[in-house]
MMTF fields as JSON, N, C-alpha, C and O atoms, coordinates in Angstrom:
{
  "mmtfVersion": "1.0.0",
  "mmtfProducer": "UNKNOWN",
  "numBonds": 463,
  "numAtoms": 464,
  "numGroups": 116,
  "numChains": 1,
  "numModels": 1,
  "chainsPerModel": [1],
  "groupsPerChain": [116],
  "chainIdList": ["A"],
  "bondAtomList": [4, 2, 8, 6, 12, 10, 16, 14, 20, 18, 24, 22, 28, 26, 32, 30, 36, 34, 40, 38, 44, 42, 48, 46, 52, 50, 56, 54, 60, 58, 64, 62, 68, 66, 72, 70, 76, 74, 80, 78, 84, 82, 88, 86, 92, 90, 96, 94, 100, 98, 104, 102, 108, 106, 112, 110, 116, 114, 120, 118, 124, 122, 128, 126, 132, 130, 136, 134, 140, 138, 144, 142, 148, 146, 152, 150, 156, 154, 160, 158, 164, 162, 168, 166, 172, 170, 176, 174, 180, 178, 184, 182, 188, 186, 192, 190, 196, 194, 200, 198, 204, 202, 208, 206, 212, 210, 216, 214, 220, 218, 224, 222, 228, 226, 232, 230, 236, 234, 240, 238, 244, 242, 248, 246, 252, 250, 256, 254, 260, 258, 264, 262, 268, 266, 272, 270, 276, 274, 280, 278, 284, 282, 288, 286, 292, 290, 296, 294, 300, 298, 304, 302, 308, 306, 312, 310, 316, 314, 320, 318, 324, 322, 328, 326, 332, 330, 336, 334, 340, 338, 344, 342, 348, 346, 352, 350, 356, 354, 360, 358, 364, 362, 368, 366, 372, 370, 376, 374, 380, 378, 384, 382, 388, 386, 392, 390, 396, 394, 400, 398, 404, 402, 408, 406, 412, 410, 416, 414, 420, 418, 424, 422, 428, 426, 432, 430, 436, 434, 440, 438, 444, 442, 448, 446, 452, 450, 456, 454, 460, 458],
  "bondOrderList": [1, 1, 1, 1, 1, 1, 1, 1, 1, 1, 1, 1, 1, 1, 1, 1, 1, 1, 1, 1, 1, 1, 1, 1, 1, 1, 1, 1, 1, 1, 1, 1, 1, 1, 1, 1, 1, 1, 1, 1, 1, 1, 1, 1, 1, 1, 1, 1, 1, 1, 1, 1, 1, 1, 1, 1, 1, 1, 1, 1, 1, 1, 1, 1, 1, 1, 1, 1, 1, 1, 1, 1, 1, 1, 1, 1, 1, 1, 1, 1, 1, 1, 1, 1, 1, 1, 1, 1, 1, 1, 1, 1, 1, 1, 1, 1, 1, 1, 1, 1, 1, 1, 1, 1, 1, 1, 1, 1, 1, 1, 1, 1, 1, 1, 1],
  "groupList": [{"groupName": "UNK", "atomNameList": ["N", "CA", "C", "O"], "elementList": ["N", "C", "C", "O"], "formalChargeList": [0, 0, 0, 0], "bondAtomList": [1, 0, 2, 1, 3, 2], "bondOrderList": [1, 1, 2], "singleLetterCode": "X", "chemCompType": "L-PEPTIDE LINKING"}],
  "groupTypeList": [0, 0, 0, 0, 0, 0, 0, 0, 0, 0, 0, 0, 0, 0, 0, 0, 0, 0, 0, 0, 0, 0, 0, 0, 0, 0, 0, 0, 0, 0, 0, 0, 0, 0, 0, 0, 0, 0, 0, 0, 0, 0, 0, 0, 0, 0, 0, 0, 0, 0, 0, 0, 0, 0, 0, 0, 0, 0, 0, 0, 0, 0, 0, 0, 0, 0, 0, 0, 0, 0, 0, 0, 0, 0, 0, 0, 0, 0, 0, 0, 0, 0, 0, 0, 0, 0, 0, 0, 0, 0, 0, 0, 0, 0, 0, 0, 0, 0, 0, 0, 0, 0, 0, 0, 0, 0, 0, 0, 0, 0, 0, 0, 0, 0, 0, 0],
  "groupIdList": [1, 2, 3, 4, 5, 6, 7, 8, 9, 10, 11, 12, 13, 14, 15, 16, 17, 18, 19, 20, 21, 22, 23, 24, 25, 26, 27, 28, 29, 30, 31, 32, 33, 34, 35, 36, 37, 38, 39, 40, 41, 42, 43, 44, 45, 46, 47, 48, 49, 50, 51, 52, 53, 54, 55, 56, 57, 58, 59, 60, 61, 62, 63, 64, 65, 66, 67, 68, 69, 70, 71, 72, 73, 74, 75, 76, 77, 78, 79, 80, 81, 82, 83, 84, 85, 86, 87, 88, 89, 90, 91, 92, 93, 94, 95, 96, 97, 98, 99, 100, 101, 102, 103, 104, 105, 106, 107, 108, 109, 110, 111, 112, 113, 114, 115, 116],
  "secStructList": [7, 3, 3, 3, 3, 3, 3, 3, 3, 3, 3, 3, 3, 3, 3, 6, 6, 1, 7, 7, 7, 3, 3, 3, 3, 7, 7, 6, 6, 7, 3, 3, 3, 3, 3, 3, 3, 7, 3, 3, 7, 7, 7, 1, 7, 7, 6, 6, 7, 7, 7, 7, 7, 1, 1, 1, 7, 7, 3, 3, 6, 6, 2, 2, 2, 2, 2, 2, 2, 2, 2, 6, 6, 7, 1, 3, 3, 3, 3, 7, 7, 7, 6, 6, 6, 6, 7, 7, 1, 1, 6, 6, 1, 7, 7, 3, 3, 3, 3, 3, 3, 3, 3, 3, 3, 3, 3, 3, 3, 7, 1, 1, 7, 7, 7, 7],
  "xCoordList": [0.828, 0.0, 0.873, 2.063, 0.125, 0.939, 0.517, -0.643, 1.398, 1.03, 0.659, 1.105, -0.371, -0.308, -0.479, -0.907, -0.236, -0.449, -1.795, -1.783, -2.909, -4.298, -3.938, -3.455, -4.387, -3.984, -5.524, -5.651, -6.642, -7.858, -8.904, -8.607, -10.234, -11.1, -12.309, -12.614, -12.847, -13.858, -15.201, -15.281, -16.391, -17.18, -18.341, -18.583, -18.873, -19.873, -20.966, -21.13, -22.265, -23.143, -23.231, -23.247, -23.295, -23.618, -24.968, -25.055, -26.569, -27.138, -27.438, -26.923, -28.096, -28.595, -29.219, -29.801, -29.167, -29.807, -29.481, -30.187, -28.24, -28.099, -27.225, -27.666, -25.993, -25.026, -24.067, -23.05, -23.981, -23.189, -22.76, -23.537, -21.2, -20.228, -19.821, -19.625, -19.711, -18.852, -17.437, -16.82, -17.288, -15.855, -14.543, -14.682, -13.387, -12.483, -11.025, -10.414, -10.463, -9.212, -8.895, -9.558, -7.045, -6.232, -5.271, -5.038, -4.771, -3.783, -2.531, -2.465, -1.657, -0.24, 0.918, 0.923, 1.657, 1.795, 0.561, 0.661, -0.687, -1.602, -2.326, -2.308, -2.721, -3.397, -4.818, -5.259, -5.535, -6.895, -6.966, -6.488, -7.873, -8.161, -9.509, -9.774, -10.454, -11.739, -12.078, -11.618, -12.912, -12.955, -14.424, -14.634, -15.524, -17.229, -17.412, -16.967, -18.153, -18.51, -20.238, -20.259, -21.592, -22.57, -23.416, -24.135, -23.945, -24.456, -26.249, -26.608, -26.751, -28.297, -29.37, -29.249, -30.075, -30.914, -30.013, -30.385, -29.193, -28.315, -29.337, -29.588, -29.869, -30.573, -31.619, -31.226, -32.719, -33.345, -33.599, -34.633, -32.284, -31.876, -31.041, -29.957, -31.15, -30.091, -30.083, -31.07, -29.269, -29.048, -29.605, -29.792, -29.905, -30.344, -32.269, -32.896, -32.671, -34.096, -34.941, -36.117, -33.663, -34.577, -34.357, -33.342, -35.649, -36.085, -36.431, -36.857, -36.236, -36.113, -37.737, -37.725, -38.788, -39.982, -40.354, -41.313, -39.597, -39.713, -39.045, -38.562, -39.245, -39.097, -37.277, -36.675, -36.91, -35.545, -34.698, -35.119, -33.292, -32.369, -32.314, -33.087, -31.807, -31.37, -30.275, -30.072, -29.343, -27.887, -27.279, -27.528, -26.103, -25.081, -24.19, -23.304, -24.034, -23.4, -21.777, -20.999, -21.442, -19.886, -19.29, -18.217, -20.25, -19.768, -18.506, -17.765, -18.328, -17.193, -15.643, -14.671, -15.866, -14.987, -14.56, -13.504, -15.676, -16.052, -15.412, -14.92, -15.329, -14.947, -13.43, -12.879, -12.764, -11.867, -11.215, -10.478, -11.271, -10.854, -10.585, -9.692, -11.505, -11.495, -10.524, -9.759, -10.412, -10.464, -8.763, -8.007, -8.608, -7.253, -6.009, -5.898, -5.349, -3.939, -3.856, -2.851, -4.796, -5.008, -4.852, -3.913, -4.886, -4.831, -6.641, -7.199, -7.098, -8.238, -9.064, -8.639, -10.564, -10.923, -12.831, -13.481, -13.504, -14.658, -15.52, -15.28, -16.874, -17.744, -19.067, -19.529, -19.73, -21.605, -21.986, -21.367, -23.214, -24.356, -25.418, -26.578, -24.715, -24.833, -25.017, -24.059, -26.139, -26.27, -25.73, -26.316, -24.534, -23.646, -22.618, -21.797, -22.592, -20.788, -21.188, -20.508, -22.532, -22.618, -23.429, -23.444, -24.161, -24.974, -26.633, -26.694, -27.737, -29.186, -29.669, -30.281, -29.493, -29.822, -30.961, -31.192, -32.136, -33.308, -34.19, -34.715, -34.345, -35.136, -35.6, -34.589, -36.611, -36.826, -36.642, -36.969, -36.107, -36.286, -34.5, -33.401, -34.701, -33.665, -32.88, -33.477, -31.524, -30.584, -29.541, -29.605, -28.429, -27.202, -26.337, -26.712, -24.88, -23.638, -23.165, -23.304, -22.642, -22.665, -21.165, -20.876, -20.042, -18.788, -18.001, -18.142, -17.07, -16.013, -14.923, -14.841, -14.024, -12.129, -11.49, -11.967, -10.194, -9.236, -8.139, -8.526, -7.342, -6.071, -5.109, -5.107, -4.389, -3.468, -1.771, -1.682, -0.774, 0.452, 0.682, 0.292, 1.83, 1.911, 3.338, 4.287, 3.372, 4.697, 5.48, 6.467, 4.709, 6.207, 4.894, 3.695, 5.809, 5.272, 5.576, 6.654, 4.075, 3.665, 2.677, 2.237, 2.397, 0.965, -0.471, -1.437, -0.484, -1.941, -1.181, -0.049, -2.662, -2.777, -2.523, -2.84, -1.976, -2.009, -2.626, -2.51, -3.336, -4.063, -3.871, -3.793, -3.801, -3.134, -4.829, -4.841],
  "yCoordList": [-1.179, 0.0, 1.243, 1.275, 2.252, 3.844, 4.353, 4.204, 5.047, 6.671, 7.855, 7.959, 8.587, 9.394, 10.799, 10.653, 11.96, 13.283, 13.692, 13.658, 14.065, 14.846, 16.05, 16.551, 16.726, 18.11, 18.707, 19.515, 18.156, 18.828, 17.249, 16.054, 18.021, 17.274, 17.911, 19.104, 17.02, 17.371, 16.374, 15.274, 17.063, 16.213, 17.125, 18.328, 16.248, 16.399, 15.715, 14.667, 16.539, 15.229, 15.692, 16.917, 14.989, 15.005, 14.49, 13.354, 15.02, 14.562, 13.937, 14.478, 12.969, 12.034, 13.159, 14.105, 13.167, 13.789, 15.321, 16.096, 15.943, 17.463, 17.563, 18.504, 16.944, 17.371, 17.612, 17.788, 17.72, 18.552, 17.088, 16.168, 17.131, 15.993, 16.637, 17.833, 15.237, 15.645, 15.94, 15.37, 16.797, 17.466, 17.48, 18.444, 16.555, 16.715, 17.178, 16.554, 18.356, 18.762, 18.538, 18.534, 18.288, 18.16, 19.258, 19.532, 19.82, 21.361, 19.99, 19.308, 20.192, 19.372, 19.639, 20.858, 19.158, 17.654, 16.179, 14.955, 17.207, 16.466, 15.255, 15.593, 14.376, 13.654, 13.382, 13.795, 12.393, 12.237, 10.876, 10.009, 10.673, 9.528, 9.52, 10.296, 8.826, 8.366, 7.829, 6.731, 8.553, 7.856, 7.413, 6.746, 7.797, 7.422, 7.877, 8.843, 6.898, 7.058, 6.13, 5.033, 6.817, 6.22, 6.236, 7.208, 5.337, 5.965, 5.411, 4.242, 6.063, 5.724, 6.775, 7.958, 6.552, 7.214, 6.907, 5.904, 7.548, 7.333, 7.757, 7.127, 8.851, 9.694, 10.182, 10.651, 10.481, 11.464, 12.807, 13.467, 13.152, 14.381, 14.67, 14.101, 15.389, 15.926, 17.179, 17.876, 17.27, 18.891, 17.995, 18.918, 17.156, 16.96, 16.708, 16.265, 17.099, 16.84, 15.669, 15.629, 14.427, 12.843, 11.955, 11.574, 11.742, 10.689, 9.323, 9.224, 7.973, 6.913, 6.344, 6.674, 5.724, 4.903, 3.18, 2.468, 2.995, 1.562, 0.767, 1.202, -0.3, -1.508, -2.033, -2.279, -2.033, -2.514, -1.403, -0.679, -1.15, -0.283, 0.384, -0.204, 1.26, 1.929, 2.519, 3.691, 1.303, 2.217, 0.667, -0.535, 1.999, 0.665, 0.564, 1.374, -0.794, -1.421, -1.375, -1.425, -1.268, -1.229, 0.455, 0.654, 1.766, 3.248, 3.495, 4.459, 2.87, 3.398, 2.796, 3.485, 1.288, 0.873, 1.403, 1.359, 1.838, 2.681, 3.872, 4.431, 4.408, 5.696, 5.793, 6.882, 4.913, 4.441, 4.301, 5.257, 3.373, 2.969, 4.52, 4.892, 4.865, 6.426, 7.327, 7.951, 7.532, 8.941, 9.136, 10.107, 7.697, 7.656, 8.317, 8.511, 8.547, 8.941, 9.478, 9.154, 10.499, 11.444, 12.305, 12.124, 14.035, 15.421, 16.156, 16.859, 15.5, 16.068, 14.394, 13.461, 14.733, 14.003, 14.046, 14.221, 13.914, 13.809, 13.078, 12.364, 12.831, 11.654, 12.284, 13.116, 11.615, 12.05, 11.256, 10.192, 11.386, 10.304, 9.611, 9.985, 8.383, 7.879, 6.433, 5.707, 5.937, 4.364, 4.058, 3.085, 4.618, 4.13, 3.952, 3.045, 4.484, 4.517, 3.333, 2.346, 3.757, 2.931, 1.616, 0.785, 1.858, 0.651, 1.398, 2.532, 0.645, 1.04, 0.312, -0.742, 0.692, -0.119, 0.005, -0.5, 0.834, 0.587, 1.574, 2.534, 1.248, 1.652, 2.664, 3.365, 3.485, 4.615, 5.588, 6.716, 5.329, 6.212, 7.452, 6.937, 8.762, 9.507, 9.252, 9.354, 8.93, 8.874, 9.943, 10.913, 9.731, 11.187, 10.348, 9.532, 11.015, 10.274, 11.263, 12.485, 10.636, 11.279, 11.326, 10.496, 11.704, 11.022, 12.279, 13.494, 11.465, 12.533, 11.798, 10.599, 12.569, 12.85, 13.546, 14.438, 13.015, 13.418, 14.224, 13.729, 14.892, 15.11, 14.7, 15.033, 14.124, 13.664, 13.662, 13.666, 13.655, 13.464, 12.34, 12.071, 11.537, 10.297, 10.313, 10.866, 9.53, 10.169, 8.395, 8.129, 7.448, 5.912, 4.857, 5.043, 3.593, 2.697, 2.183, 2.08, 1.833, 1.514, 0.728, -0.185, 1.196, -0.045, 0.358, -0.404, 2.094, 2.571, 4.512, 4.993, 5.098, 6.752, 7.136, 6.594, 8.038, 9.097, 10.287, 10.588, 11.026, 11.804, 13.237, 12.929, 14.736, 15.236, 16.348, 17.423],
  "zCoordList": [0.0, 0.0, 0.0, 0.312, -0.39, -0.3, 0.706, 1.09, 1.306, 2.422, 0.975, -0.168, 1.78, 1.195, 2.036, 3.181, 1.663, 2.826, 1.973, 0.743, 2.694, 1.808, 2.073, 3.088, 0.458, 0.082, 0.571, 1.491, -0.214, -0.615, -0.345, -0.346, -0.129, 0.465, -0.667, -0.664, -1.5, -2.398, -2.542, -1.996, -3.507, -3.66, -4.584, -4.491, -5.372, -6.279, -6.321, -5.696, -7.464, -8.141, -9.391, -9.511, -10.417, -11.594, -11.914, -11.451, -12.794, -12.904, -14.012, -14.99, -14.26, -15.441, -16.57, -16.04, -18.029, -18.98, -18.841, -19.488, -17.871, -17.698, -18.885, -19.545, -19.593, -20.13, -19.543, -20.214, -18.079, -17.712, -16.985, -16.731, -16.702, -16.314, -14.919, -14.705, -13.72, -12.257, -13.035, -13.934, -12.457, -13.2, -11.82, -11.067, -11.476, -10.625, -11.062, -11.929, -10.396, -10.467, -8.904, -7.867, -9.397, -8.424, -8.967, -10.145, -7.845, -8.954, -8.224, -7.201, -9.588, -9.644, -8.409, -8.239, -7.71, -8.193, -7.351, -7.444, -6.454, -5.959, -7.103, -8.287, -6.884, -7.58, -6.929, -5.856, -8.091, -6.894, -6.711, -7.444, -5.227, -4.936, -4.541, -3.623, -5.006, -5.049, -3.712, -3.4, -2.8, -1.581, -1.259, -0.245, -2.168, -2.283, -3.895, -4.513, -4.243, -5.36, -5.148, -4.592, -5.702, -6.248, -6.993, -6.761, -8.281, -9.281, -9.249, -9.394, -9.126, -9.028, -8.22, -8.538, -7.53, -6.495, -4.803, -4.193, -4.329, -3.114, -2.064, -1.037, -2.434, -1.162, -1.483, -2.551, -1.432, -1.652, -1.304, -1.409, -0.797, -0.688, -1.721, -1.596, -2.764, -3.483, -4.586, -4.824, -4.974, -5.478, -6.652, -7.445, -7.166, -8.324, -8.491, -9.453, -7.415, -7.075, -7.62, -7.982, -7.546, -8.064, -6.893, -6.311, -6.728, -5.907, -6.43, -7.58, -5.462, -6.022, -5.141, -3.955, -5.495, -4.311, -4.892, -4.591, -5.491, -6.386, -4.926, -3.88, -5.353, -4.484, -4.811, -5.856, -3.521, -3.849, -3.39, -2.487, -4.04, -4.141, -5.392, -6.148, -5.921, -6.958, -7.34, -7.657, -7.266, -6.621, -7.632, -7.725, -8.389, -9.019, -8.839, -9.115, -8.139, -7.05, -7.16, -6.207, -8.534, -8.989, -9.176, -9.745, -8.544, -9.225, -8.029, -8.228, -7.134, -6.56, -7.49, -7.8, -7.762, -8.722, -10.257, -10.889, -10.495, -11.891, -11.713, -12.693, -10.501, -11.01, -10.166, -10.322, -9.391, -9.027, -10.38, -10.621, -11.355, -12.455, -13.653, -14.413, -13.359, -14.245, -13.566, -14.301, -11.986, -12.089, -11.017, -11.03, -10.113, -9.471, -10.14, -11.35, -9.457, -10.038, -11.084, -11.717, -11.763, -12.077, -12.023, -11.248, -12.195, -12.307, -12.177, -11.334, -13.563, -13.639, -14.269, -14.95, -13.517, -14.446, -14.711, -13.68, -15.833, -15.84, -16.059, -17.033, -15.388, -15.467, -15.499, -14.718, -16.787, -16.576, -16.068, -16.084, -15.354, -14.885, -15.797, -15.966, -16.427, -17.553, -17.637, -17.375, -17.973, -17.65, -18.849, -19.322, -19.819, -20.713, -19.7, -19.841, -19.007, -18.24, -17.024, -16.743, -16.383, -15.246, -14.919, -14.011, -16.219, -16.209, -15.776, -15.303, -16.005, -15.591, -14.338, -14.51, -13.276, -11.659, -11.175, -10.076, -12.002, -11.986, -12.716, -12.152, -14.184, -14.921, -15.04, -15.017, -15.186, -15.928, -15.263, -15.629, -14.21, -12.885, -13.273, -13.48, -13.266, -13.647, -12.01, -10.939, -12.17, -11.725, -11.712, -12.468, -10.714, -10.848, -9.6, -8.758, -9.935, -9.521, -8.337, -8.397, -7.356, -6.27, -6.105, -6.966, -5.618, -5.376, -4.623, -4.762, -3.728, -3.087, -3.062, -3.327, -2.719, -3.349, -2.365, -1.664, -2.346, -2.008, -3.152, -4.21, -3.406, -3.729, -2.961, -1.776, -3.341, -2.113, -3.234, -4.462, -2.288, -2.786, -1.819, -0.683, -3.123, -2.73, -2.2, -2.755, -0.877, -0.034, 0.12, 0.807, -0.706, -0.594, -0.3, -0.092, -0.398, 0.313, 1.737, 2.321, 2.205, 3.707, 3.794, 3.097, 4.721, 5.09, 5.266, 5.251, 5.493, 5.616, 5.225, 5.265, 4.857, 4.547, 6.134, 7.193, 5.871, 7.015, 6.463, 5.275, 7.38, 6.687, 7.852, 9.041, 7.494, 7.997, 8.055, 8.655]
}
């Protein structure tokens, strides 16, 4: 595993059908690290005013990996709320991507983050 020191503490939502993409910068030489990521109905609280009342969950189950895979060790990076990118976790129902970040500089290998 890496240590890393946290620069910056961030977080977004992107909504389904806006155009508009979660957009993350790290100013250099910080990078980012993905620390929540979810793509579906998370809450029904949100800046994106969609609510989920169907039976079940509405949440796809792989967006922390998804956007882990996209957006780590990076500078900048962007993601829409897109059942092309994330898959459809429950049907017609409009969805939006929730996620928070670190910037962090990477200080070696160890065994756990220290976080300052």
């Amino acid at each position: 595993k890496q240590w890393y020191q946290r620069r910056v503490r961030g977080s977004g939502e992107a909504c389904e059908h806006s155009n508009i993409p979660l957009s993350i910068t790290c100013d250099p030489p910080s990078k980012i690290r993905i620390t929540h990521a979810v793509y579906g109905v998370y809450s029904n609280e949100n800046t994106c005013g969609k609510a989920y009342y169907g039976e079940g969950t509405c949440i796809f189950e792989t967006s922390f990996t998804v956007m882990q895979e996209r957006c780590d060790g990076q500078d900048t990076c962007q993601a829409y709320a897109s059942n092309f990118l994330f898959d459809n976790p429950c049907g017609a129902t409009e969805k939006y991507l929730t996620t928070s970040w670190d910037c962090v500089l990477q200080l070696g290998d160890c065994f756990s983050p220290i976080f300052f």
